[in-house]
Backbone as JSON, one array per atom type, in Angstrom:
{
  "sequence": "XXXXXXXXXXXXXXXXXXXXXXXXXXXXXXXXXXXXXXXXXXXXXXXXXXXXXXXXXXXXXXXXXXX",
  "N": [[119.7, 92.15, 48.44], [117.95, 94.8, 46.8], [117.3, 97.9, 46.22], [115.77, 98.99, 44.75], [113.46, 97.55, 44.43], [112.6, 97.7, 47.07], [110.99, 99.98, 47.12], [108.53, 99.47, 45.43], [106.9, 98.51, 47.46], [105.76, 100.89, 48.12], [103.79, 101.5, 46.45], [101.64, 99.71, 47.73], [100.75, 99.69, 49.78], [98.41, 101.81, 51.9], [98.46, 104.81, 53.3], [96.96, 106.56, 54.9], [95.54, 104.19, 56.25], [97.4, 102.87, 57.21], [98.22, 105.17, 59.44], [96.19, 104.67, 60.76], [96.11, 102.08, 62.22], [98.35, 102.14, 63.23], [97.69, 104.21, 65.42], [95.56, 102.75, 66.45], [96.72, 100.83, 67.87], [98.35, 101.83, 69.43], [96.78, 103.87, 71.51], [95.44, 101.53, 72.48], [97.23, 99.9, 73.76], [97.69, 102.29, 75.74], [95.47, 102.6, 77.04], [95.15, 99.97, 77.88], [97.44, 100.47, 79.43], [96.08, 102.07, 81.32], [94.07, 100.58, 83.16], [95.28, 98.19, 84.45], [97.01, 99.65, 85.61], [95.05, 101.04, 87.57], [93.4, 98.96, 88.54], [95.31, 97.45, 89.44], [95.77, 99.6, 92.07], [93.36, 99.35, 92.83], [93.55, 96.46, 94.25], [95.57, 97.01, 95.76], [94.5, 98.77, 97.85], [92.6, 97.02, 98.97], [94.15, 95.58, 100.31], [94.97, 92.8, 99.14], [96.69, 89.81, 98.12], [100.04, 89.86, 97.34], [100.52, 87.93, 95.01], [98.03, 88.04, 93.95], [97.81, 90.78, 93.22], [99.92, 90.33, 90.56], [98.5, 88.65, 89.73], [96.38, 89.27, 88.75], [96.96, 91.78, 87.26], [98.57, 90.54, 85.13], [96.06, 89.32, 84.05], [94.77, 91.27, 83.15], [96.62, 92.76, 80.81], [96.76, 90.33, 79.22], [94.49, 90.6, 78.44], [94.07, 92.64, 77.27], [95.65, 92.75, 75.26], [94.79, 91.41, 73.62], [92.18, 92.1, 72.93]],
  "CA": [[118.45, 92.87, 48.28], [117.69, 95.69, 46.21], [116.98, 99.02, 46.86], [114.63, 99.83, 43.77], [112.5, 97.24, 44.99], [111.55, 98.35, 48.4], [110.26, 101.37, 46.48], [107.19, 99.21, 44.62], [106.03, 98.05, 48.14], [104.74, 101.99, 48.66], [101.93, 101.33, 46.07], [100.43, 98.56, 47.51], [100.46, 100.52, 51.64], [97.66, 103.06, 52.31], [99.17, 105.74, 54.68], [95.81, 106.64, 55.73], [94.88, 103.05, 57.22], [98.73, 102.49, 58.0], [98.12, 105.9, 60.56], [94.86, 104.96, 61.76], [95.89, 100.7, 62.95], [99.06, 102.18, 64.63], [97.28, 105.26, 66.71], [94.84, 102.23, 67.58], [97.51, 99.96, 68.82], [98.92, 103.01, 70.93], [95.65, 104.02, 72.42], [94.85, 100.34, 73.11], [98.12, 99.87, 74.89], [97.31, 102.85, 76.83], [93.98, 102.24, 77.43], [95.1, 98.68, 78.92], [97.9, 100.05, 80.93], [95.24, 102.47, 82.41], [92.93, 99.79, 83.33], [96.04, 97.63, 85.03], [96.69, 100.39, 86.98], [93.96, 100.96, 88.11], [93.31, 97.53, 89.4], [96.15, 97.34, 90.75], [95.97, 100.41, 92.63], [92.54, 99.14, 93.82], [94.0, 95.5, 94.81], [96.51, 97.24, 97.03], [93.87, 99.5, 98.62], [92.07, 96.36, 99.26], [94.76, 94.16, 101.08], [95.1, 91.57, 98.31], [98.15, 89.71, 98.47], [100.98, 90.16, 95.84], [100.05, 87.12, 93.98], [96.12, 88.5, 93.6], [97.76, 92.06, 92.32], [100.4, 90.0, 89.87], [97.81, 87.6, 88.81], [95.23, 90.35, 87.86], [97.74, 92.55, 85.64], [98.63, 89.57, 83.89], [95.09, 88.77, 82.88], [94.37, 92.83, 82.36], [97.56, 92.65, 80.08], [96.95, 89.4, 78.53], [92.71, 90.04, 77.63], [93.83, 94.17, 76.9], [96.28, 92.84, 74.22], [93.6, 90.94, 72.41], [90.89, 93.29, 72.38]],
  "C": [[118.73, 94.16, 47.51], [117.33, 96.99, 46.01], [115.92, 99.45, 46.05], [113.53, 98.92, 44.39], [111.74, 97.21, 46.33], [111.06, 99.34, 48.08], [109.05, 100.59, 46.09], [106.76, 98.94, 46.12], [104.96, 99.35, 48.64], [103.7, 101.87, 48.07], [100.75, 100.19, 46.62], [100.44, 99.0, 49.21], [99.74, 101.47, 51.35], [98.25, 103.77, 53.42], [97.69, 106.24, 55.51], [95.43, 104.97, 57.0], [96.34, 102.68, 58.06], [98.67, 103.49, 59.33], [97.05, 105.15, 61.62], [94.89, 103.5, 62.57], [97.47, 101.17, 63.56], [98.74, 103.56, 65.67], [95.87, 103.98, 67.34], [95.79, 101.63, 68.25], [98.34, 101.03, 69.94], [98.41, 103.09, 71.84], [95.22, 102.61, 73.07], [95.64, 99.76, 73.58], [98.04, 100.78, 75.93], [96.41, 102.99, 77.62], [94.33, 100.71, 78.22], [96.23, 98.93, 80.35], [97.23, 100.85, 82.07], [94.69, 101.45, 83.02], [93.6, 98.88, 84.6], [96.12, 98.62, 86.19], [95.94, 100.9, 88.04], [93.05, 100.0, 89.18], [94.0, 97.23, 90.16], [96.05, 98.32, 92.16], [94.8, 100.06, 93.75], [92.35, 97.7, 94.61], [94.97, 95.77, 96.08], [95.18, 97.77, 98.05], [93.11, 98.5, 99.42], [92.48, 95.84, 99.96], [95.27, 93.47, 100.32], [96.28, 91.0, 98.34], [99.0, 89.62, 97.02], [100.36, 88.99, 94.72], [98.8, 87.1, 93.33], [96.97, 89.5, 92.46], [98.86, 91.38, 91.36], [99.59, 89.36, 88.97], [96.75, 88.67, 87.76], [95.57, 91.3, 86.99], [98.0, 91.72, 84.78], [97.55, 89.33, 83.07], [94.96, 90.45, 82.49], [95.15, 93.04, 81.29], [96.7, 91.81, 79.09], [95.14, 89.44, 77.63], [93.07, 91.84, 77.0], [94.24, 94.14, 75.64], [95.53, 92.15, 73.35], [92.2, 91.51, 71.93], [91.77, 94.13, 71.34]]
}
């Protein structure tokens, strides 16, 4: 590989949109592991048994990472 040519790939990246789709994927990892915690926190308070509060971070995980 080449070193001059990883230089042409900067004209064809916007740094504006490159900032703004990884501060969403930050916020929308933190925003899901609020949400987990949260659930979880209110599955314990509830009783639920481990396999309720495992099963329900998995889907809060698994539907947070596709939003």
């Amino acid at each position: 590989m080449k070193c001059g040519n990883i230089l042409e790939v900067a004209k064809y990246v916007n740094p504006k949109g490159a900032v703004k789709i990884a501060m969403k994927n930050r916020l929308g990892w933190l925003g899901t592991g609020i949400t987990t915690t949260q659930n979880s926190r209110e599955n314990i308070a509830n009783g639920e048994s481990k396999t309720k509060i495992i099963g329900d971070a998995g889907v809060d995980v698994g539907v947070g990472e596709c939003l």
